[in-house]
BADOBA-305243 format. One record per residue: z, y, x of N, C-alpha, C, CB in turn. Coordinates in nm, 4 decimals. Glycine has a CB too. Layout:
BEGIN
     n.c3     n.c2     n.c1    ca.c3    ca.c2    ca.c1     c.c3     c.c2     c.c1    cb.c3    cb.c2    cb.c1
        Z        Y        X        Z        Y        X        Z        Y        X        Z        Y        X
...
//
This chain:
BEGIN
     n.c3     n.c2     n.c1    ca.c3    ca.c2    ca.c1     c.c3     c.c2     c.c1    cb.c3    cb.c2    cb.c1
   0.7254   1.1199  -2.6186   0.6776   1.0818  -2.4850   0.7849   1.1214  -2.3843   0.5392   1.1505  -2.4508
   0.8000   1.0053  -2.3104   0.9308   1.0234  -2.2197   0.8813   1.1555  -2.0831   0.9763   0.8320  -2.1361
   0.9069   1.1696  -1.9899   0.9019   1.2380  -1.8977   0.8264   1.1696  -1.7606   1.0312   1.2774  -1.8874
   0.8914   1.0766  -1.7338   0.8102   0.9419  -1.6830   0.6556   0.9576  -1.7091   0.8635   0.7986  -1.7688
   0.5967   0.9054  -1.8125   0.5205   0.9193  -1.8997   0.4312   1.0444  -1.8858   0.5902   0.9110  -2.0050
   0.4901   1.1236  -1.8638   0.3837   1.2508  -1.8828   0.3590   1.3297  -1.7271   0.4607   1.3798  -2.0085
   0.4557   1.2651  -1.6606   0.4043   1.2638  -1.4658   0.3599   1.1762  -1.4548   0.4984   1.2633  -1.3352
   0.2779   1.0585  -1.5070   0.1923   0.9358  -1.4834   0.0795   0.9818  -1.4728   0.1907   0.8309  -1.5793
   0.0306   1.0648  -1.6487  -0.0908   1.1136  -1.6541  -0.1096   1.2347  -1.6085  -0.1329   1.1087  -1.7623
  -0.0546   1.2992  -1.5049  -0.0860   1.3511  -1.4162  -0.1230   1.3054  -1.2189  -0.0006   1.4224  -1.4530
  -0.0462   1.2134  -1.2498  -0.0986   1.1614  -1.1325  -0.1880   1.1097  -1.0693  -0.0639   1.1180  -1.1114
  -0.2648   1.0999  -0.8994  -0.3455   1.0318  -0.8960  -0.3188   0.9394  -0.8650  -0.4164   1.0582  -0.8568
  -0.4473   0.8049  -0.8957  -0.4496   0.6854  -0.9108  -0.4939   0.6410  -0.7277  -0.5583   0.6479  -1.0486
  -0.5236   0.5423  -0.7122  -0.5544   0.5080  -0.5483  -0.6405   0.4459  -0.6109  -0.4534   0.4287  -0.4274
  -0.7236   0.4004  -0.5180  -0.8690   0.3049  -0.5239  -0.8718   0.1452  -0.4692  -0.9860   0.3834  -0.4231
  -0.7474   0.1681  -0.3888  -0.7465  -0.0246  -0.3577  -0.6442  -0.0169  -0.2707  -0.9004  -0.1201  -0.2722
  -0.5542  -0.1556  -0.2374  -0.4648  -0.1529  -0.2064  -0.4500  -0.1679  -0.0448  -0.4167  -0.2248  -0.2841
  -0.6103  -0.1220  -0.0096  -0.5219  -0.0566   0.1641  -0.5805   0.0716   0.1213  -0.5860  -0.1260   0.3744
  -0.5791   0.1530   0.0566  -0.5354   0.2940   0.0464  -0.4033   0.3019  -0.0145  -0.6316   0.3775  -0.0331
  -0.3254   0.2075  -0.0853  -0.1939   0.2168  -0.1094  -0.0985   0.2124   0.0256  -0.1642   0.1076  -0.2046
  -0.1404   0.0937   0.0947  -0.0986   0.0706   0.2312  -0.0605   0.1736   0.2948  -0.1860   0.0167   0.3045
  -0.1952   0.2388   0.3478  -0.2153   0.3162   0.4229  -0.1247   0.4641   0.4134  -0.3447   0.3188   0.4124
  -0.1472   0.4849   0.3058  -0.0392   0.5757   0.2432   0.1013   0.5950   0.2287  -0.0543   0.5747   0.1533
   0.1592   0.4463   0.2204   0.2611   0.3998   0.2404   0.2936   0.4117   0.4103   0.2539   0.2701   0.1757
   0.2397   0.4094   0.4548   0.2924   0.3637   0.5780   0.2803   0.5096   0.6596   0.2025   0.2253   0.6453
   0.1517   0.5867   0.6308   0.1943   0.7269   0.7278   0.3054   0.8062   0.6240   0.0288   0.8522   0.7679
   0.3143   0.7951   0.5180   0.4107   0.9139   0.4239   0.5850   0.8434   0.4907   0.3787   0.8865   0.1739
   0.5681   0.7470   0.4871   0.6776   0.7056   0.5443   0.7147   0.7011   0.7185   0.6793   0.5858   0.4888
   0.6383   0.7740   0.7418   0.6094   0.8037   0.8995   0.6740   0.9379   0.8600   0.4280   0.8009   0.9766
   0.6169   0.9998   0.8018   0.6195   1.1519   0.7993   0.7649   1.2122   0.7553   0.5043   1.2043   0.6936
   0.8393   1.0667   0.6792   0.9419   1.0976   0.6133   1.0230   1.1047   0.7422   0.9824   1.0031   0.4957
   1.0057   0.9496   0.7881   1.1040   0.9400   0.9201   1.0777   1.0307   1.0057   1.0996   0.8163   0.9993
   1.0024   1.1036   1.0483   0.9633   1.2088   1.1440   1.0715   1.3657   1.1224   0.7819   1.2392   1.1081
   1.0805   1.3260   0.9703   1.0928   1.4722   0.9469   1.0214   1.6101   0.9456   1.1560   1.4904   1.0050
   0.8918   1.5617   0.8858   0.7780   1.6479   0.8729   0.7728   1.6967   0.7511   0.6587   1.5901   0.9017
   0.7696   1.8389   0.7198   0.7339   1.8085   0.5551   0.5688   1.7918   0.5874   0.7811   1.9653   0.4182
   0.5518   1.7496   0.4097   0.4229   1.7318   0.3787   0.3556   1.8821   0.3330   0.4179   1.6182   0.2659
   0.1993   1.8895   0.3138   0.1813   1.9820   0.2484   0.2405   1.9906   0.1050   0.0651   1.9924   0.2560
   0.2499   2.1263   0.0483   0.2878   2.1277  -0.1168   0.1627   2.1179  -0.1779   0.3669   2.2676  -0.1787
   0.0664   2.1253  -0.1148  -0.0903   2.1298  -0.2125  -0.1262   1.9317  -0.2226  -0.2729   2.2506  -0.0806
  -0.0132   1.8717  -0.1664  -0.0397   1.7182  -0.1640  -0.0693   1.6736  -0.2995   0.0830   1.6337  -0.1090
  -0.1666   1.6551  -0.3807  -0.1850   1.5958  -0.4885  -0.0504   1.4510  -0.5330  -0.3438   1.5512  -0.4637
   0.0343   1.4558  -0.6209   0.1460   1.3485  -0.6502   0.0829   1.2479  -0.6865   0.2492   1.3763  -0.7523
   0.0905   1.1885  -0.6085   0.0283   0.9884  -0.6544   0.1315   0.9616  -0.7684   0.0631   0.8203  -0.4888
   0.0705   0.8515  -0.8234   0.1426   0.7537  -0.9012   0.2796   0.6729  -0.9173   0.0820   0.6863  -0.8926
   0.3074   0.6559  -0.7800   0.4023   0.5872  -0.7659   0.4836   0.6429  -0.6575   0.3643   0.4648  -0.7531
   0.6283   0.6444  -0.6235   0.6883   0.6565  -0.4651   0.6852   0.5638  -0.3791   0.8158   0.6807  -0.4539
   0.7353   0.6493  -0.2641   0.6998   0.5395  -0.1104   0.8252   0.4079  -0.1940   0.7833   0.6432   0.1297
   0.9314   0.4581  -0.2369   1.0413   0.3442  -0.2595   0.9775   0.2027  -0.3771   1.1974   0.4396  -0.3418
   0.8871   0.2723  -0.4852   0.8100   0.1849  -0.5840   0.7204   0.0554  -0.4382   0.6658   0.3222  -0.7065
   0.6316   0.1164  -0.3377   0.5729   0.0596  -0.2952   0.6737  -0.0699  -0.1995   0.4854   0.1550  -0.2451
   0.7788   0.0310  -0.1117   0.8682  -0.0545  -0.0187   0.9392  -0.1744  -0.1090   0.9906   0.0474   0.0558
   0.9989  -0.1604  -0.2721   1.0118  -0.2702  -0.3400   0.9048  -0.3667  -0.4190   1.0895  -0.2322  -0.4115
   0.8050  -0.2980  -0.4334   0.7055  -0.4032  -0.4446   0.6696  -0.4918  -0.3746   0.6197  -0.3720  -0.4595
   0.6504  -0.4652  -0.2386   0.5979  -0.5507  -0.0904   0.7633  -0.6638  -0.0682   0.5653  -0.3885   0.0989
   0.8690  -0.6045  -0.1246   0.9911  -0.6739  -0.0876   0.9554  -0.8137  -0.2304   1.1677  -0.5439  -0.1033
   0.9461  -0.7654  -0.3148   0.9433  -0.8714  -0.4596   0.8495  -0.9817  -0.3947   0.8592  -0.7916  -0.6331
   0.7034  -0.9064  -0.3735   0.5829  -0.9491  -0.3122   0.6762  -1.1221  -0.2151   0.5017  -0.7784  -0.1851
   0.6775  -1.0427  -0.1185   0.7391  -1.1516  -0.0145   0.8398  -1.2080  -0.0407   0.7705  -1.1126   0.1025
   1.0032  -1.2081  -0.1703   1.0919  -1.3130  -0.2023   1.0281  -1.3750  -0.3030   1.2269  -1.2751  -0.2371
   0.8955  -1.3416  -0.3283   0.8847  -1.4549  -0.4274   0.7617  -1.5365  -0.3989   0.8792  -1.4022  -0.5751
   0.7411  -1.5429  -0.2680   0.6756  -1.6161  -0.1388   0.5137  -1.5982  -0.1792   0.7297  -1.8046  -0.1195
   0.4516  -1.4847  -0.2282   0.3423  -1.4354  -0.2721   0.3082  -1.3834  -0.1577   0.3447  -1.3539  -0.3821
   0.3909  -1.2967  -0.0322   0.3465  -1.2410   0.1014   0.4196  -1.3166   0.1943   0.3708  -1.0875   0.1228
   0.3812  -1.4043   0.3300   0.4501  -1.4023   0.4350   0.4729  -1.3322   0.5438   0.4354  -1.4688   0.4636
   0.5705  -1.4071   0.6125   0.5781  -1.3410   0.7420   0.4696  -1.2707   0.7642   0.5965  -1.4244   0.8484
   0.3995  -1.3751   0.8610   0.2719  -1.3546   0.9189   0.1761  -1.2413   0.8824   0.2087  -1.4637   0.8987
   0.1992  -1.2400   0.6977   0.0701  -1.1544   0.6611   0.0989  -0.9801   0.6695   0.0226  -1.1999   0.4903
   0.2856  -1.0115   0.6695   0.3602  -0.8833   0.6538   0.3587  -0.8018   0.8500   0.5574  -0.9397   0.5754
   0.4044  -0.9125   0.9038   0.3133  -0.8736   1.0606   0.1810  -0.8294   1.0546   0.2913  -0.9995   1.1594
   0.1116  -0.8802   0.9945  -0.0602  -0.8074   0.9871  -0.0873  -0.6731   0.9166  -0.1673  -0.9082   0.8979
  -0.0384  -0.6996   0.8178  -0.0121  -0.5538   0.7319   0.0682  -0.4285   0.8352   0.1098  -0.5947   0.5783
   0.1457  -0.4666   0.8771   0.2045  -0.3295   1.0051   0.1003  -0.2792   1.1061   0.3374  -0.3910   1.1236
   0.0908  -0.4277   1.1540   0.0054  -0.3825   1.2926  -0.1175  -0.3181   1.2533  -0.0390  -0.5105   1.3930
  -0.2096  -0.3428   1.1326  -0.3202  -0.2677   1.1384  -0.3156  -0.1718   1.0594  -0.4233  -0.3275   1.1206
  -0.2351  -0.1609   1.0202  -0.1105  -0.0307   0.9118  -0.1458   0.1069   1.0184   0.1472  -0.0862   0.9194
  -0.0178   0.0689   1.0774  -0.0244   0.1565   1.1977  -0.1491   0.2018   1.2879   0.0536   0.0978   1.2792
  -0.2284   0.1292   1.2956  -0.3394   0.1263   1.3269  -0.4529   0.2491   1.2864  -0.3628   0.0114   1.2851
  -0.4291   0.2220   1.1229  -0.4880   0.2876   1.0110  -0.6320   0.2206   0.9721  -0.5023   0.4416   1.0465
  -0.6805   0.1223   0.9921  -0.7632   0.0285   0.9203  -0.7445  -0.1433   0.9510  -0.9088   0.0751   0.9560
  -0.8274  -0.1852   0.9016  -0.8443  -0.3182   0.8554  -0.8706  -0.3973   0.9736  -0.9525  -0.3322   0.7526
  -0.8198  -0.5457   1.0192  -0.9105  -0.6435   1.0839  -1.0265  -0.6365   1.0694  -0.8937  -0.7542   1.0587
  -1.1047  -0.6256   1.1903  -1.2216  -0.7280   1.1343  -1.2782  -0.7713   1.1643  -1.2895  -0.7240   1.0820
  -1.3031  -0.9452   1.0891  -1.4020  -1.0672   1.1004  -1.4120  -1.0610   1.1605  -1.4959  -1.1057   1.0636
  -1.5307  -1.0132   1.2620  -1.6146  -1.0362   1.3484  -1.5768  -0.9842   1.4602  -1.7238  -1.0035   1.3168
  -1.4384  -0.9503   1.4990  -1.4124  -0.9168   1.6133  -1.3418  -1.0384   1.6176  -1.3540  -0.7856   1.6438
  -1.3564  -1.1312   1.7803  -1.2971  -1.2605   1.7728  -1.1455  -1.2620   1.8055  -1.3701  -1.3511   1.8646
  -1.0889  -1.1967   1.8642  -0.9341  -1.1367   1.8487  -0.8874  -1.1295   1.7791  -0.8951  -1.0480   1.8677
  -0.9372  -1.0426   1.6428  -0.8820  -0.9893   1.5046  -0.9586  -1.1188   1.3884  -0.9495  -0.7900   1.4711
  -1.0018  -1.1971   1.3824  -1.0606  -1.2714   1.3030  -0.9450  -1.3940   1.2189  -1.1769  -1.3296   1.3956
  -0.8490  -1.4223   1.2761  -0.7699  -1.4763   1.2016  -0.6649  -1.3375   1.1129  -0.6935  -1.5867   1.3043
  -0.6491  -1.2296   1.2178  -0.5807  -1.1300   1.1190  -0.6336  -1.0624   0.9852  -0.5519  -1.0260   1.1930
  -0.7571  -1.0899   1.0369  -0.8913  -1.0431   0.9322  -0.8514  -1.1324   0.8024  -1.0790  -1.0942   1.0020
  -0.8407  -1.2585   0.7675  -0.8342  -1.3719   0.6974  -0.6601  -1.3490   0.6663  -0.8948  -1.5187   0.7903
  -0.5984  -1.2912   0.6932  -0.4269  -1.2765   0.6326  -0.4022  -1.1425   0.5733  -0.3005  -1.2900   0.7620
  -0.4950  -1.0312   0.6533  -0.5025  -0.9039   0.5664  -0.5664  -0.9307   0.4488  -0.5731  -0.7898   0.6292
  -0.6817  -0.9760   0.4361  -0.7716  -0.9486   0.3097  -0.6909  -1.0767   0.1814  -0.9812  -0.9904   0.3616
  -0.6196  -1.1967   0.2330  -0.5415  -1.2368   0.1172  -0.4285  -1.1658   0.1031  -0.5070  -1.3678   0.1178
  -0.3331  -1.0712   0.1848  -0.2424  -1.0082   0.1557  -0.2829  -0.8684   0.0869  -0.1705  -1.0048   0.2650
  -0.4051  -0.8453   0.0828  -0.4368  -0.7270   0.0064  -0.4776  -0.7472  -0.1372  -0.5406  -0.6574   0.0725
  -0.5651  -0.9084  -0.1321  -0.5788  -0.9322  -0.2429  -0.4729  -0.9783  -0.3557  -0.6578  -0.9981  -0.2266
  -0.3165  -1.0380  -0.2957  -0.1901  -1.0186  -0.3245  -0.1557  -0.8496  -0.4092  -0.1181  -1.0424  -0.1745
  -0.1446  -0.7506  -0.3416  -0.0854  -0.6503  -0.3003  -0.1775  -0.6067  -0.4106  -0.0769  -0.6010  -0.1485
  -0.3596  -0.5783  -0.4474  -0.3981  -0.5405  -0.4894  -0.3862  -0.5748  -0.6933  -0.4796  -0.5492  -0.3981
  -0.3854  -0.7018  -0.6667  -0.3382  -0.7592  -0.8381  -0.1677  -0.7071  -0.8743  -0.3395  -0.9803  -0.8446
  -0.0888  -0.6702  -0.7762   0.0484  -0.6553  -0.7977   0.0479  -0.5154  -0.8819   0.1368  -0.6551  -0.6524
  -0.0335  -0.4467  -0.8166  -0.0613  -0.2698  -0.8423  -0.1302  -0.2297  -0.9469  -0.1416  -0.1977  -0.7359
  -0.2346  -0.3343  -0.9446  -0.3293  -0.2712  -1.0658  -0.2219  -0.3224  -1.2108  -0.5306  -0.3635  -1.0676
  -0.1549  -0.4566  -1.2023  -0.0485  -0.4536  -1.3016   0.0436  -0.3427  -1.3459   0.0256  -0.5377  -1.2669
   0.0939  -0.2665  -1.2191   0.1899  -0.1518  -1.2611   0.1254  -0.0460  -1.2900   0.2857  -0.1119  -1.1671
  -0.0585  -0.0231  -1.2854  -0.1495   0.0537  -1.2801  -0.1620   0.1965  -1.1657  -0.1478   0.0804  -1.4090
  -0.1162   0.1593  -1.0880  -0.1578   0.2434  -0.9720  -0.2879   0.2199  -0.9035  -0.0616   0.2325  -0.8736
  -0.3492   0.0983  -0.9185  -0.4750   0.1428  -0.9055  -0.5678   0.1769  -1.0085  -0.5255   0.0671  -0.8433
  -0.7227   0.2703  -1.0107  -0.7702   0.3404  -1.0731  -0.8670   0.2247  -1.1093  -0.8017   0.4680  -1.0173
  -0.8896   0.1593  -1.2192  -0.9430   0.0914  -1.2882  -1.1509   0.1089  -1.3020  -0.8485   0.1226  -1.4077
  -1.1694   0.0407  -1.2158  -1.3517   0.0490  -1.1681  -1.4458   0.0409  -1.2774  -1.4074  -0.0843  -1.0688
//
């Protein structure tokens, strides 16, 4: 058993891919900030760099656009989701949830998400 391999099954898994998001986007806040993190941070599955080239593959191989990659920031940053029923956010609502449902089949392939 490689090494790889045996920090996998220690790691935790995420639950769906705007908790991957989400994660992605403040740890990489925190990086650029120059904050450390806590050391009691439980080690996810994957690195911020696994996620930043996934979302890059994602979008050259025209699986994410523009548009959806604009939506993904803005409510990134945000720290939750469009939604529906707000009439402002209702078309962003409809580009997040196919860019997650993108994002979410990409992950559970590399198995970072925790299998329901």
């Amino acid at each position: 058993m490689n090494n790889t391999h045996a920090i996998s099954l220690h790691a935790e898994k995420f639950q769906s891919a705007e908790q991957i998001w989400f994660w992605f986007l403040y740890s990489r806040a925190i990086r650029n900030s120059f904050v450390r993190q806590n050391n009691n941070t439980r080690r996810k599955i994957c690195e911020l760099v696994d996620v930043e080239t996934l979302i890059t593959k994602l979008y050259l191989a025209g699986r994410l656009n523009d548009e959806q990659l604009v939506v993904m920031k803005k409510y990134g940053d945000k720290r939750r989701a469009p939604h529906q029923y707000i009439w402002t956010e209702n078309s962003d609502a409809d580009k997040w949830k196919r860019a997650m449902e993108v994002l979410e089949s990409a992950c559970k392939e590399r198995g970072w998400i925790e299998e329901q």
